[in-house]
C-alpha positions in Angstrom: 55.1 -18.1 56.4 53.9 -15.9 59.1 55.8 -13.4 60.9 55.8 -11.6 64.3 57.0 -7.9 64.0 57.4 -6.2 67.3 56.5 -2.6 67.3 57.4 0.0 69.3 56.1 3.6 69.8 58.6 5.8 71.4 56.9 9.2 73.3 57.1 12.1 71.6 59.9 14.5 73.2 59.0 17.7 75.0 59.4 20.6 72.6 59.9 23.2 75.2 62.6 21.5 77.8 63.5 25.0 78.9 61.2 27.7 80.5 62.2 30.3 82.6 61.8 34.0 83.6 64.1 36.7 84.4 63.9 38.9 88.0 63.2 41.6 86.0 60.6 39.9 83.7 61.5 38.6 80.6 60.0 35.1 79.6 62.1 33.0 77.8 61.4 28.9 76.3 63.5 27.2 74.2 61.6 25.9 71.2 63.9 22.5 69.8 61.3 21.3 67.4 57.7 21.5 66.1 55.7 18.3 66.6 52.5 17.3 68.2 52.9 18.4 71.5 54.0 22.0 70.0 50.5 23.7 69.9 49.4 22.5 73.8 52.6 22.9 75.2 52.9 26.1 73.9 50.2 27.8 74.9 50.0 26.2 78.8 53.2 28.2 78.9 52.7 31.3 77.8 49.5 31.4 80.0 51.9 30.8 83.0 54.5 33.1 82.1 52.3 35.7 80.9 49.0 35.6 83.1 50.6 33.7 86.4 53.7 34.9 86.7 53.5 38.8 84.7 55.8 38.1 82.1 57.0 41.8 80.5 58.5 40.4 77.3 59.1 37.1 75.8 62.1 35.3 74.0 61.5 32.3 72.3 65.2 30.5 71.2 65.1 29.2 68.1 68.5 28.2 67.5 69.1 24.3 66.6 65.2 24.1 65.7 65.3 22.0 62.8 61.9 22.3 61.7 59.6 19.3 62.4 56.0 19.3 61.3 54.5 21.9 59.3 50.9 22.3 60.5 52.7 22.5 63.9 54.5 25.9 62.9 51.1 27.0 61.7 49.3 26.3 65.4 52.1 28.2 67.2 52.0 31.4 64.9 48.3 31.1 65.5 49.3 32.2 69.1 50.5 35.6 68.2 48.5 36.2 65.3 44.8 37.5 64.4 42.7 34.7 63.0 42.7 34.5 59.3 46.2 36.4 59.3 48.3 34.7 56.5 51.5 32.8 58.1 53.0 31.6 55.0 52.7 30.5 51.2 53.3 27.0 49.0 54.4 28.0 46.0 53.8 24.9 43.5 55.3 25.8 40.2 52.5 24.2 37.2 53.8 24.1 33.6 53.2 27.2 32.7 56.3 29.2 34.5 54.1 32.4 34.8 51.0 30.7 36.6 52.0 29.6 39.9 49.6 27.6 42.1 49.9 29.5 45.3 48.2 28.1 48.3 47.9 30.1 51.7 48.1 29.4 55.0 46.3 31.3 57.8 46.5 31.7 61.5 43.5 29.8 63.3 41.2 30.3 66.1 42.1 29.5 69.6 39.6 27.9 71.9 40.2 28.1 76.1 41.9 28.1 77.9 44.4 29.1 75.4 44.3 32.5 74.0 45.9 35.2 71.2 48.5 37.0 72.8 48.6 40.3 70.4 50.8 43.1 70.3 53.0 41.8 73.3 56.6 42.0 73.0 58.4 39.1 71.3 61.7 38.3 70.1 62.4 35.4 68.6 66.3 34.1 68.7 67.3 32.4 65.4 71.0 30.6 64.0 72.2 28.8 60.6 70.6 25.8 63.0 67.2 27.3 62.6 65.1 25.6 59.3 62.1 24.8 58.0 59.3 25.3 60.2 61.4 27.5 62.3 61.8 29.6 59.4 58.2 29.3 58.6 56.9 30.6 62.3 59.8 33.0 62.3 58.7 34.3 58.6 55.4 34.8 59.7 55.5 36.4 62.8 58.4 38.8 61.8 56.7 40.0 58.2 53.3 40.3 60.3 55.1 42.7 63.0 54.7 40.2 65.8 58.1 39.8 66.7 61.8 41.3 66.1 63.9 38.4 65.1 67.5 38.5 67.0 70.6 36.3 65.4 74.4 36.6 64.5 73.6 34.7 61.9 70.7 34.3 58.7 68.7 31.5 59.4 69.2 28.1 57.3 67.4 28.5 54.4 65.5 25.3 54.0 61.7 26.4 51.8 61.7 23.1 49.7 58.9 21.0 49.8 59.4 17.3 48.7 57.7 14.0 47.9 59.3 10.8 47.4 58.2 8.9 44.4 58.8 5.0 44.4 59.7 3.5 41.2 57.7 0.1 40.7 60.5 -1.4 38.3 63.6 -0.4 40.7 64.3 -0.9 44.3 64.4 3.2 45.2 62.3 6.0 44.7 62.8 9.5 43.3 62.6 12.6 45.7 61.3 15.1 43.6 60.8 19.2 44.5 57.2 19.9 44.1 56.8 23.5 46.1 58.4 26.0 48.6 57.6 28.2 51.5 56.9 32.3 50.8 57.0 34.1 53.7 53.8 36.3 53.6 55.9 39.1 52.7 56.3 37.1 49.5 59.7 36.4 50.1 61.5 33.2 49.3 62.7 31.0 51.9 65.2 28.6 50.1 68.8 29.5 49.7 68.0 32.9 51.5 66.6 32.4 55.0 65.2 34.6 57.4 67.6 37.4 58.3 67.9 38.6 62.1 66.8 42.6 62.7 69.1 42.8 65.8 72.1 41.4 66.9 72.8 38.0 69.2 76.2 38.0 71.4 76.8 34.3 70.7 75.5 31.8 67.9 75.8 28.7 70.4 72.8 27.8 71.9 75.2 25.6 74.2 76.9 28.8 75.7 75.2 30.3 78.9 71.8 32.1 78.3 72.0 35.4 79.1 68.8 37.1 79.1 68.1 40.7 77.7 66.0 43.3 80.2 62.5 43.2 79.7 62.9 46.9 78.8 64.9 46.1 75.7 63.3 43.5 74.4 60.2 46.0 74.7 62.0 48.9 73.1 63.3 46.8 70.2 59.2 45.4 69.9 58.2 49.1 69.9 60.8 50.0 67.3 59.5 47.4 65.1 55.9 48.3 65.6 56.9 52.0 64.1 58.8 51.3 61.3 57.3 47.6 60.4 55.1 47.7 56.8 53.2 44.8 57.2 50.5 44.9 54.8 48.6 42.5 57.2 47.1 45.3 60.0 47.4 43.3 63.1 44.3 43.8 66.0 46.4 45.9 68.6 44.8 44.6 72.0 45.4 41.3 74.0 43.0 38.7 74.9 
Protein backbone atom coordinates (compact mmCIF):
# COMPACT_ATOMS: atom_id res chain seq x y z
CA UNK A 1 0.00 0.00 0.00
CA UNK A 2 0.94 3.53 -0.44
CA UNK A 3 1.72 5.88 2.25
CA UNK A 4 1.64 9.69 2.79
CA UNK A 5 4.57 10.84 5.25
CA UNK A 6 4.35 14.38 6.17
CA UNK A 7 7.66 16.15 6.53
CA UNK A 8 8.66 18.86 8.24
CA UNK A 9 11.79 21.02 8.24
CA UNK A 10 12.19 22.95 11.32
CA UNK A 11 14.71 26.38 10.86
CA UNK A 12 17.88 26.10 12.01
CA UNK A 13 18.34 28.08 15.49
CA UNK A 14 20.45 31.28 15.73
CA UNK A 15 23.86 30.28 17.04
CA UNK A 16 24.70 33.62 18.34
CA UNK A 17 21.29 34.75 20.33
CA UNK A 18 23.47 37.09 22.40
CA UNK A 19 25.68 40.07 21.08
CA UNK A 20 26.64 42.86 23.00
CA UNK A 21 29.47 45.40 23.79
CA UNK A 22 30.68 46.94 26.89
CA UNK A 23 30.92 51.17 27.43
CA UNK A 24 34.29 50.57 27.72
CA UNK A 25 34.74 48.19 24.66
CA UNK A 26 34.74 44.78 25.06
CA UNK A 27 32.65 42.56 22.49
CA UNK A 28 31.09 39.75 23.72
CA UNK A 29 28.57 36.78 21.71
CA UNK A 30 27.49 33.88 23.11
CA UNK A 31 28.26 30.89 20.91
CA UNK A 32 25.44 27.93 21.89
CA UNK A 33 26.22 25.67 19.06
CA UNK A 34 28.08 25.13 15.68
CA UNK A 35 25.73 24.49 12.75
CA UNK A 36 25.10 25.99 9.41
CA UNK A 37 24.42 29.30 10.19
CA UNK A 38 27.79 29.40 12.43
CA UNK A 39 30.35 30.54 9.72
CA UNK A 40 27.84 33.71 8.22
CA UNK A 41 26.62 34.57 11.40
CA UNK A 42 29.81 34.80 12.74
CA UNK A 43 31.63 36.80 10.84
CA UNK A 44 28.55 39.59 10.10
CA UNK A 45 29.23 40.04 13.73
CA UNK A 46 32.45 40.49 14.34
CA UNK A 47 32.53 42.98 11.35
CA UNK A 48 29.96 45.10 13.46
CA UNK A 49 31.48 44.78 16.62
CA UNK A 50 34.91 45.26 15.47
CA UNK A 51 34.78 47.58 12.26
CA UNK A 52 31.22 49.56 13.15
CA UNK A 53 31.20 49.82 16.47
CA UNK A 54 35.41 49.77 17.63
CA UNK A 55 35.35 46.77 19.58
CA UNK A 56 38.77 46.68 21.91
CA UNK A 57 38.60 43.06 22.86
CA UNK A 58 36.36 40.22 22.31
CA UNK A 59 34.76 37.40 24.50
CA UNK A 60 33.16 34.67 22.93
CA UNK A 61 31.08 32.33 25.76
CA UNK A 62 31.43 29.03 25.29
CA UNK A 63 29.90 27.58 28.13
CA UNK A 64 26.81 25.05 27.44
CA UNK A 65 28.19 24.74 23.61
CA UNK A 66 27.71 21.17 23.04
CA UNK A 67 29.50 20.89 19.97
CA UNK A 68 27.32 20.63 16.74
CA UNK A 69 28.86 20.16 13.38
CA UNK A 70 32.48 19.78 12.82
CA UNK A 71 33.30 21.52 9.61
CA UNK A 72 31.40 24.32 11.37
CA UNK A 73 34.21 24.61 14.21
CA UNK A 74 36.67 24.55 11.30
CA UNK A 75 34.95 27.85 9.39
CA UNK A 76 34.82 29.84 12.66
CA UNK A 77 38.60 29.14 13.64
CA UNK A 78 39.23 30.16 10.08
CA UNK A 79 38.16 33.68 11.38
CA UNK A 80 41.17 34.11 13.67
CA UNK A 81 43.55 32.13 11.95
CA UNK A 82 46.11 32.45 8.87
CA UNK A 83 45.03 30.33 6.01
CA UNK A 84 46.54 26.94 5.95
CA UNK A 85 47.12 27.17 9.89
CA UNK A 86 46.30 23.66 11.31
CA UNK A 87 43.08 23.76 13.65
CA UNK A 88 43.00 20.25 14.60
CA UNK A 89 43.92 16.45 13.96
CA UNK A 90 41.79 12.95 13.36
CA UNK A 91 43.64 10.50 14.69
CA UNK A 92 42.34 7.05 13.13
CA UNK A 93 44.15 4.26 14.81
CA UNK A 94 45.03 1.35 11.71
CA UNK A 95 46.22 -2.14 12.86
CA UNK A 96 49.37 -1.55 13.29
CA UNK A 97 49.27 0.41 16.90
CA UNK A 98 52.50 2.49 15.92
CA UNK A 99 51.24 3.77 12.38
CA UNK A 100 48.48 6.09 13.01
CA UNK A 101 46.48 7.58 10.08
CA UNK A 102 46.58 11.22 11.02
CA UNK A 103 44.50 13.51 8.97
CA UNK A 104 44.71 17.50 9.35
CA UNK A 105 42.58 20.04 9.27
CA UNK A 106 43.47 23.72 8.29
CA UNK A 107 42.03 27.11 8.58
CA UNK A 108 40.57 28.40 5.11
CA UNK A 109 40.32 31.45 3.15
CA UNK A 110 37.81 34.03 3.74
CA UNK A 111 36.19 35.82 0.82
CA UNK A 112 34.28 39.54 1.51
CA UNK A 113 32.99 40.88 3.06
CA UNK A 114 34.24 38.70 5.77
CA UNK A 115 37.68 38.95 6.82
CA UNK A 116 40.82 37.34 9.21
CA UNK A 117 40.81 39.15 12.24
CA UNK A 118 44.64 38.35 13.43
CA UNK A 119 46.35 39.15 16.44
CA UNK A 120 43.21 40.93 18.13
CA UNK A 121 42.49 40.24 21.57
CA UNK A 122 40.26 37.17 22.27
CA UNK A 123 39.20 35.23 25.12
CA UNK A 124 37.19 32.51 24.82
CA UNK A 125 34.97 31.47 28.07
CA UNK A 126 34.70 27.63 28.44
CA UNK A 127 32.76 25.07 31.34
CA UNK A 128 32.43 21.13 31.81
CA UNK A 129 29.31 22.18 29.35
CA UNK A 130 31.77 23.00 26.59
CA UNK A 131 32.38 19.68 24.09
CA UNK A 132 33.21 18.67 20.97
CA UNK A 133 33.48 21.21 18.48
CA UNK A 134 33.69 23.76 21.20
CA UNK A 135 36.70 21.93 22.25
CA UNK A 136 37.94 21.68 18.80
CA UNK A 137 37.71 25.75 18.03
CA UNK A 138 38.87 26.36 21.52
CA UNK A 139 41.93 23.74 20.92
CA UNK A 140 42.78 25.44 18.02
CA UNK A 141 42.76 28.91 18.66
CA UNK A 142 44.31 28.57 22.20
CA UNK A 143 47.49 26.11 20.96
CA UNK A 144 47.84 28.69 17.84
CA UNK A 145 48.07 31.80 20.42
CA UNK A 146 44.85 33.27 19.17
CA UNK A 147 43.01 33.39 22.24
CA UNK A 148 43.50 32.97 26.21
CA UNK A 149 40.85 30.47 27.25
CA UNK A 150 39.05 31.65 30.61
CA UNK A 151 36.95 28.83 32.82
CA UNK A 152 36.52 27.53 36.53
CA UNK A 153 36.37 24.58 35.11
CA UNK A 154 38.35 21.97 32.20
CA UNK A 155 36.24 21.70 29.46
CA UNK A 156 34.18 18.33 28.71
CA UNK A 157 36.37 16.22 27.16
CA UNK A 158 34.43 14.76 24.28
CA UNK A 159 37.53 13.83 21.13
CA UNK A 160 35.72 10.58 19.95
CA UNK A 161 34.68 10.22 16.59
CA UNK A 162 31.98 7.54 15.88
CA UNK A 163 30.02 5.64 13.17
CA UNK A 164 27.06 3.66 13.62
CA UNK A 165 27.18 0.30 11.88
CA UNK A 166 23.76 -1.45 11.20
CA UNK A 167 23.71 -5.07 11.54
CA UNK A 168 21.66 -6.66 8.53
CA UNK A 169 20.59 -9.85 10.65
CA UNK A 170 19.45 -7.82 13.88
CA UNK A 171 17.16 -4.89 14.41
CA UNK A 172 20.16 -2.38 15.84
CA UNK A 173 23.34 -1.27 14.82
CA UNK A 174 26.77 -1.11 16.47
CA UNK A 175 28.41 2.38 17.31
CA UNK A 176 31.88 1.83 16.88
CA UNK A 177 35.05 4.44 17.78
CA UNK A 178 36.86 4.96 14.66
CA UNK A 179 39.06 8.32 15.47
CA UNK A 180 39.56 11.33 17.87
CA UNK A 181 40.31 15.01 17.87
CA UNK A 182 44.39 16.23 18.52
CA UNK A 183 44.52 19.52 19.23
CA UNK A 184 47.36 20.93 16.99
CA UNK A 185 49.49 21.00 19.88
CA UNK A 186 49.17 17.19 19.60
CA UNK A 187 47.29 16.91 22.60
CA UNK A 188 44.42 14.52 23.13
CA UNK A 189 41.05 15.80 23.57
CA UNK A 190 39.04 12.73 25.07
CA UNK A 191 38.91 12.15 28.85
CA UNK A 192 41.19 15.38 29.19
CA UNK A 193 39.57 18.50 27.72
CA UNK A 194 40.82 21.85 27.18
CA UNK A 195 41.99 23.45 30.39
CA UNK A 196 41.25 27.33 31.07
CA UNK A 197 44.62 29.71 31.36
CA UNK A 198 42.74 32.16 33.61
CA UNK A 199 40.15 32.06 35.96
CA UNK A 200 36.06 32.63 35.52
CA UNK A 201 34.05 34.04 38.67
CA UNK A 202 31.09 31.79 38.00
CA UNK A 203 30.62 28.42 35.97
CA UNK A 204 26.78 29.23 35.16
CA UNK A 205 26.27 30.61 32.07
CA UNK A 206 22.64 31.41 33.59
CA UNK A 207 24.16 33.82 36.27
CA UNK A 208 24.49 37.56 35.25
CA UNK A 209 27.29 38.33 32.56
CA UNK A 210 29.60 40.46 33.88
CA UNK A 211 31.96 41.59 31.47
CA UNK A 212 35.86 42.05 31.98
CA UNK A 213 37.51 45.67 30.87
CA UNK A 214 38.70 45.70 27.54
CA UNK A 215 42.15 46.48 29.17
CA UNK A 216 42.22 43.07 30.76
CA UNK A 217 41.07 41.04 28.39
CA UNK A 218 44.03 42.92 26.29
CA UNK A 219 46.58 42.38 28.98
CA UNK A 220 45.84 38.70 29.48
CA UNK A 221 45.97 38.44 25.11
CA UNK A 222 49.42 40.20 25.43
CA UNK A 223 50.51 37.89 28.16
CA UNK A 224 49.76 35.05 26.10
CA UNK A 225 51.41 36.38 23.01
CA UNK A 226 54.85 36.53 25.24
CA UNK A 227 54.94 33.36 26.77
CA UNK A 228 52.72 31.28 24.06
CA UNK A 229 55.05 28.38 22.06
CA UNK A 230 53.00 27.83 19.30
CA UNK A 231 55.05 26.16 16.76
CA UNK A 232 52.46 27.59 14.18
CA UNK A 233 53.96 31.45 13.73
CA UNK A 234 50.77 33.35 13.33
CA UNK A 235 50.89 36.62 10.58
CA UNK A 236 50.79 39.56 13.24
CA UNK A 237 48.68 42.21 11.33
CA UNK A 238 44.78 42.45 10.75
CA UNK A 239 42.86 42.56 7.65
Amino acid sequence: RELTLARKLDAVADPVPTVKISQDGTGYLRLTEFNTRTDRRLGTILSDLIDDKKAKAIVIDLRGNGGGAFQSAIDAASYFLPTGTPVVDIVEQEKDPGSPLRSTFRAKDKQPPNHKIYNFPLELWIDRGSASSSEVFAGALRDNCAAVVAGKQTSFGKGLIQAVLGLIQAEGGLIVTVAQYYTPANKPVQGIGISPDIPLPTTSFFAPISLPESTKVQADFAALSQSCSSPFPMSRTTK
